[in-house]
C-alpha positions in Angstrom: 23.6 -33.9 0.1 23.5 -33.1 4.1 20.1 -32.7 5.1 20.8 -28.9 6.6 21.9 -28.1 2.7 18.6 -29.8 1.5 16.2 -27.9 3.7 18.3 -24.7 2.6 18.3 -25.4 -1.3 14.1 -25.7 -0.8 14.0 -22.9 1.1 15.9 -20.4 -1.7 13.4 -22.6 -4.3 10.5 -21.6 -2.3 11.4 -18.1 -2.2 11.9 -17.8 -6.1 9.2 -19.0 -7.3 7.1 -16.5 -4.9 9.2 -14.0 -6.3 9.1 -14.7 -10.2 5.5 -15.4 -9.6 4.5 -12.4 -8.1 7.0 -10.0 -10.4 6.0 -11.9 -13.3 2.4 -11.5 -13.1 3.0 -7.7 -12.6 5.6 -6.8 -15.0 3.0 -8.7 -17.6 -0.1 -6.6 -16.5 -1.7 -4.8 -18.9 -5.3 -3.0 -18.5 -7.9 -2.2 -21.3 -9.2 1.1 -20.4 -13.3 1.8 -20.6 -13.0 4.5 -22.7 -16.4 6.4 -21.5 -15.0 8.7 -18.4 -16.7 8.1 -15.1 -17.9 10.8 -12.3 -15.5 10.3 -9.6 -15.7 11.7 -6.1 -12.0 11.7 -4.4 -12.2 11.0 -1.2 -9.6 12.4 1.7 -9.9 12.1 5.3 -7.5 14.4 7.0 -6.4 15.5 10.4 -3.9 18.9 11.1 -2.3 18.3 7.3 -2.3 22.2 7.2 0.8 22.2 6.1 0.7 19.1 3.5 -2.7 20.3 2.0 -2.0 22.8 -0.4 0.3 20.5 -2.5 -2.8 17.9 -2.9 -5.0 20.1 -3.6 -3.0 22.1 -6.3 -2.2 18.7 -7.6 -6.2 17.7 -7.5 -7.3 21.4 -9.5 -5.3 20.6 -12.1 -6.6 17.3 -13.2 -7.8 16.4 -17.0 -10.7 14.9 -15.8 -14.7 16.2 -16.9 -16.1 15.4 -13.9 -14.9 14.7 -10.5 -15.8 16.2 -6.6 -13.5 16.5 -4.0 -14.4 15.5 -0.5 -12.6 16.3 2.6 -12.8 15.0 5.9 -11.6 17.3 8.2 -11.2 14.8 11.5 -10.9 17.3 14.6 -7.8 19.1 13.3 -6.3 21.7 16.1 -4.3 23.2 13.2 -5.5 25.7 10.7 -6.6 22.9 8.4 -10.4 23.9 8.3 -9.3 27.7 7.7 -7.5 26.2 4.6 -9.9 24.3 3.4 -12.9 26.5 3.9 -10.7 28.7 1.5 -10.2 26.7 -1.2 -14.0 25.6 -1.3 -14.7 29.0 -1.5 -12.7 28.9 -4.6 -13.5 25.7 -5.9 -17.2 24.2 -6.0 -15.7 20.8 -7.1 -14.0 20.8 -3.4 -16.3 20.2 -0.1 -15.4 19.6 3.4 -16.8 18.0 5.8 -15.6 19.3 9.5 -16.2 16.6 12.2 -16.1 17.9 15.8 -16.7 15.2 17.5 -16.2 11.4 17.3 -19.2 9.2 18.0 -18.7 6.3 20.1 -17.5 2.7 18.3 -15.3 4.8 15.7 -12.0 5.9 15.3 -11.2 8.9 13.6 -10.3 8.0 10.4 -12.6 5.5 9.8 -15.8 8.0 10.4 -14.3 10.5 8.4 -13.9 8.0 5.6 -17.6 6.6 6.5 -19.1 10.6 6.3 -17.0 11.6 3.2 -18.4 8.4 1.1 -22.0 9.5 2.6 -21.5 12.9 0.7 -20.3 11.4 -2.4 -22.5 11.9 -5.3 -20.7 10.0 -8.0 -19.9 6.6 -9.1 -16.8 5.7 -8.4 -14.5 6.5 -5.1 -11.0 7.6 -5.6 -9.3 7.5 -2.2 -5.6 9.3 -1.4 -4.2 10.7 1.2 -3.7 14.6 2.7 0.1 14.1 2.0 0.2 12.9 -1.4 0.7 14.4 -4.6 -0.1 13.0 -7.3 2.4 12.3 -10.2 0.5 13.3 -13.2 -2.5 15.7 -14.1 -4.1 12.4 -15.2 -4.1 10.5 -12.6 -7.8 10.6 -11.7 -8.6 9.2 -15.5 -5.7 6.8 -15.4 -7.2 5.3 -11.8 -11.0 5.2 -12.9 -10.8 4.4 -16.5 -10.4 0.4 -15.4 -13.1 0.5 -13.2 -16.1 -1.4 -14.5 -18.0 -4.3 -13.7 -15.5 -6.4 -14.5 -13.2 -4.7 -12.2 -15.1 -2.9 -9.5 -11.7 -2.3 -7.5 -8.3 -1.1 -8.7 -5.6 -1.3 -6.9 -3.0 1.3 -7.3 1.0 2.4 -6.4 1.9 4.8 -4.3 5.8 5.0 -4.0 7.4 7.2 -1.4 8.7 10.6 -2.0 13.2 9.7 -2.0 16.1 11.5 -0.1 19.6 9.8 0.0 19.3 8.4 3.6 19.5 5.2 5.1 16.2 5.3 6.2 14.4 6.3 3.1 16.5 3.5 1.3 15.3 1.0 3.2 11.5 2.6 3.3 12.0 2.7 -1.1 13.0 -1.2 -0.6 10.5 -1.9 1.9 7.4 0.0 -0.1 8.6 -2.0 -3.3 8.9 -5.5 -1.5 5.5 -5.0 0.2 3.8 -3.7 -2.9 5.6 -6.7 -5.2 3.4 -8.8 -2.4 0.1 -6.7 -2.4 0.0 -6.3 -6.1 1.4 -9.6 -7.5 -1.1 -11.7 -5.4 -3.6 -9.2 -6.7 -3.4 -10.4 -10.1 -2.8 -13.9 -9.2 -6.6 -13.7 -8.1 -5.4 -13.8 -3.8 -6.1 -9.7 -3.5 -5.5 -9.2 0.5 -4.4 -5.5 0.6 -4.1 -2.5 -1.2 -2.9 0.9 -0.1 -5.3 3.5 0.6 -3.0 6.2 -0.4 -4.1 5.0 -4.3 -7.5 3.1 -4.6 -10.6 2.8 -6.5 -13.9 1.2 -6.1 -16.8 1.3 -7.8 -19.3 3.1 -5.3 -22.2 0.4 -5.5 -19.9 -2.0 -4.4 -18.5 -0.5 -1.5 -20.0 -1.9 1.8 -20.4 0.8 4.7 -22.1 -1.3 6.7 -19.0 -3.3 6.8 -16.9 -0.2 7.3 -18.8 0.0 10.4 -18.4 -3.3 11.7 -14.3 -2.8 11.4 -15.4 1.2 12.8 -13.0 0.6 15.8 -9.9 -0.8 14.4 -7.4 2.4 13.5 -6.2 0.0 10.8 -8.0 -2.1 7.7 -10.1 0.8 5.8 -7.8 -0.4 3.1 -6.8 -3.8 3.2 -9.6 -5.3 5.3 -12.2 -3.8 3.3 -10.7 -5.4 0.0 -10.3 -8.4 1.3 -13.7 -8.5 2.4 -15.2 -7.2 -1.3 -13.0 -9.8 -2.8 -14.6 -12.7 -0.9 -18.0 -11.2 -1.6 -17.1 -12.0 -5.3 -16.1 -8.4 -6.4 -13.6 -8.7 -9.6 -10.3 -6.2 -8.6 -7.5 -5.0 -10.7 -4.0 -3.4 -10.4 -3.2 0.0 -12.2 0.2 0.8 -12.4 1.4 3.1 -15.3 3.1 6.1 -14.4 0.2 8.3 -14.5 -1.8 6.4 -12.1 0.8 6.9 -9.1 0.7 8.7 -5.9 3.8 10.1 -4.1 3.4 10.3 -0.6 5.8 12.0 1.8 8.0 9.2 4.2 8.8 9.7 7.5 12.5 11.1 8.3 12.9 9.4 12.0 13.0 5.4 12.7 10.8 6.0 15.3 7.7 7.5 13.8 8.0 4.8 10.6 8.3 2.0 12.9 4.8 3.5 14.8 3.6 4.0 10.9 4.1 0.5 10.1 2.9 -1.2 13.5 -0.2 0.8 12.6 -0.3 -0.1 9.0 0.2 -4.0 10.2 -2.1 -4.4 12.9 -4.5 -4.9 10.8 -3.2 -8.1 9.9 -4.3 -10.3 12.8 -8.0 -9.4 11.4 -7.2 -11.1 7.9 -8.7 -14.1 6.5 -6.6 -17.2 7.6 -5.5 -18.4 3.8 -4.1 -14.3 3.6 -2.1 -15.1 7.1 -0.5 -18.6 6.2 0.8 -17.3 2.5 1.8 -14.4 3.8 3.5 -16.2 6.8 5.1 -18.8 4.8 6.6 -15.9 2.1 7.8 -14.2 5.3 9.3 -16.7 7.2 11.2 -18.3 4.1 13.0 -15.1 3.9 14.5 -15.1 7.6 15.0 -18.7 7.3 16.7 -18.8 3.9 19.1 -15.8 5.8 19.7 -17.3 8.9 20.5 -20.9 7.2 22.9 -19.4 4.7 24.7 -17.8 7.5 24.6 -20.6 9.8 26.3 -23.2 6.5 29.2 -20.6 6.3 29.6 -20.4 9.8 29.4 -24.2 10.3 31.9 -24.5 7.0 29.3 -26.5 5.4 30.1 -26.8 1.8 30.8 -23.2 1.9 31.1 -23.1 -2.0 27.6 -24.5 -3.0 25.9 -22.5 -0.5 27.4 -19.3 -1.9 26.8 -20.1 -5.1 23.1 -20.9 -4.5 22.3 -17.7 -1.8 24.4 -15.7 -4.7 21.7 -17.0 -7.6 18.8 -16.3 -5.2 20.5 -12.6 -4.6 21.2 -12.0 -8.4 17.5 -13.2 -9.3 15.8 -11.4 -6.6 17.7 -7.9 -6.8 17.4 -8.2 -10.9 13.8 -8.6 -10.7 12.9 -5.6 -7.9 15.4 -3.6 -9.9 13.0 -3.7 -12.6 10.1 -3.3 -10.8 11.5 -0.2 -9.0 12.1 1.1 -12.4 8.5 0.6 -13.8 7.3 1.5 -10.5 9.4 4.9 -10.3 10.8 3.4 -6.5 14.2 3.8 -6.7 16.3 1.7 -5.1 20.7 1.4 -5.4 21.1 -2.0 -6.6 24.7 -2.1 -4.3 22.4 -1.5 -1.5 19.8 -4.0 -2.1 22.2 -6.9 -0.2 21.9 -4.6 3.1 18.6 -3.4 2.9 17.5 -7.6 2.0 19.5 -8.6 5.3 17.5 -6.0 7.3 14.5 -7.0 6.0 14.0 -10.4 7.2 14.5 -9.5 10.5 12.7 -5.6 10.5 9.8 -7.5 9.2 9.0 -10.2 11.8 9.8 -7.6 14.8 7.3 -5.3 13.3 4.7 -7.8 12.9 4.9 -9.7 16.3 4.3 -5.8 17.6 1.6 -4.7 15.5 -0.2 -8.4 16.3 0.7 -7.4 19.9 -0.1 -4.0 19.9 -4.2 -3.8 21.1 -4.0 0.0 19.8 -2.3 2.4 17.8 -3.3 5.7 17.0 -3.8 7.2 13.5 -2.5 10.9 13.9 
């Protein structure tokens, strides 16, 4: 076998076995539920969601849950957020609102209104979302917090994007689901490194403000940087992903504003540990090689017929597997599309992460 064929047949190996690894170890997941309910305080930093507010907060009044607060951080908003939400805790005691006016020095917006929200919060576990989600079920605060123990202080949930038939919001379903296989699958393989913040619990006596602090000035990493720093102080964390326990958030509609979205979301990566940056890296980087070899075999008319039949297994596998994921994930995704959407991928990806690692900063709203 040529030498460039050999490198390409390790490269698709490599590539599966992250794959069926990480699908694997979620499509097996299964959680046993504590069955005594918890006090929950949800927590929700916002900043002029006026307009994206109401639907949360219908969605949060109607839980099944005995005993949960509801803490907003209204972060400076110039809209007619703090009207809204003064409203609604009028008409809800479970609902209280914090309105920051000014930012101290050292802190970014949403990072102090996360830090003063989780000040106020009275009960034991933190339930963060976002202003623009919605969540999918009226048990969605039970199905989050009923893992959360001390055997798993953290749970990682799913928060799948709202869809629209677009080429945009196809490639944001594949993106969330290829990003989420990574963050969730490594999860349960005992390597947590991210988690969304859209859908996440913790255990509020093992959350660490003082580290939230330290991190106070980075727009990015209230999420992932702060798991991966509870994980390496030896705190045990979980996935949740049944239907119940998902979050729909609301994508963006222009390329512009989602590639600023997800130089944001990266840029915390440059701060993760140095393990998290070389899987993560090698997972990455076998996906644009694995692409740019297969095309350079068929353009170099290099046993044209074993390469396709190799790079067509690799396809079948991979589109088989997030085609089941989507399903139990509720991301939809057209199967017919996946080939496009993979080819854009390996080489969105990269891009976006040499600018977020250049990027010094990047603004949350």
């Amino acid at each position: 076998m040529q030498p460039l064929l050999l490198i390409f047949s390790l490269v698709i190996t490599l590539q599966l076995v992250f794959v069926l690894s990480l699908a694997l170890s979620i499509l097996k997941h299964s959680s046993k539920a504590d069955i005594r309910f918890k006090s929950v305080s949800v927590i929700v930093a916002a900043r002029n969601e006026h307009k994206n507010l109401p639907h949360l907060l219908n969605a949060l009044t109607t839980q099944n849950h005995p005993n949960f607060e509801v803490i907003i951080a209204n972060d400076r908003s110039t809209d007619a957020s703090q009207q809204l939400l003064t409203n609604w805790s009028s008409k809800y005691s479970f609902i209280k609102v914090i309105d920051i006016k000014t930012l101290p020095q050292g802190w970014t917006g949403k990072k102090f209104a996360l830090n003063e929200a989780i000040n106020k919060a009275s009960n034991e576990v933190l339930l963060f979302t976002d202003a623009d989600c919605v969540p999918n079920s009226e048990n969605w605060i039970s199905s989050m917090t009923s893992y959360v123990n001390k055997e798993s202080e953290i749970i990682i949930g799913y928060s799948p994007y709202r869809q629209t038939k677009d080429w945009l919001n196809r490639f944001i379903q594949f993106e969330t689901l290829f990003v989420g296989l990574q963050y969730l699958g490594f999860a349960k393989l005992k390597r947590p490194y991210m988690a969304v913040g859209r859908n996440l619990a913790i255990l509020k006596e093992a959350y660490d403000l003082d580290f939230l602090k330290s991190i106070g000035g980075l727009e990015g990493g209230d999420d992932d940087l702060m798991l991966s720093h509870l994980a390496r102080k030896g705190k045990q964390i979980n996935i949740e992903i049944s239907p119940e326990s998902l979050v729909f958030s609301s994508p963006k509609t222009d390329t512009n504003s989602y590639l600023k979205q997800k130089i944001r979301h990266l840029s915390a990566g440059k701060h993760y540990h140095q393990k998290d940056q070389t899987l993560l890296g090698i997972f990455t980087l076998s996906w644009l090689v694995g692409w740019g070899m297969f095309i350079s075999v068929i353009f170099l008319g290099i046993n044209i017929k074993f390469a396709l039949v190799v790079f067509g297994i690799r396809s079948l596998v991979v589109y088989l597997i997030l085609n089941q994921l989507g399903r139990k994930l509720k991301t939809d995704i057209n199967f017919w599309a996946l080939p496009f959407l993979d080819f854009c991928y390996c080489f969105y990806y990269p891009w976006v992460a040499i600018k977020a690692l250049a990027t010094k900063q990047v603004e949350w709203k």
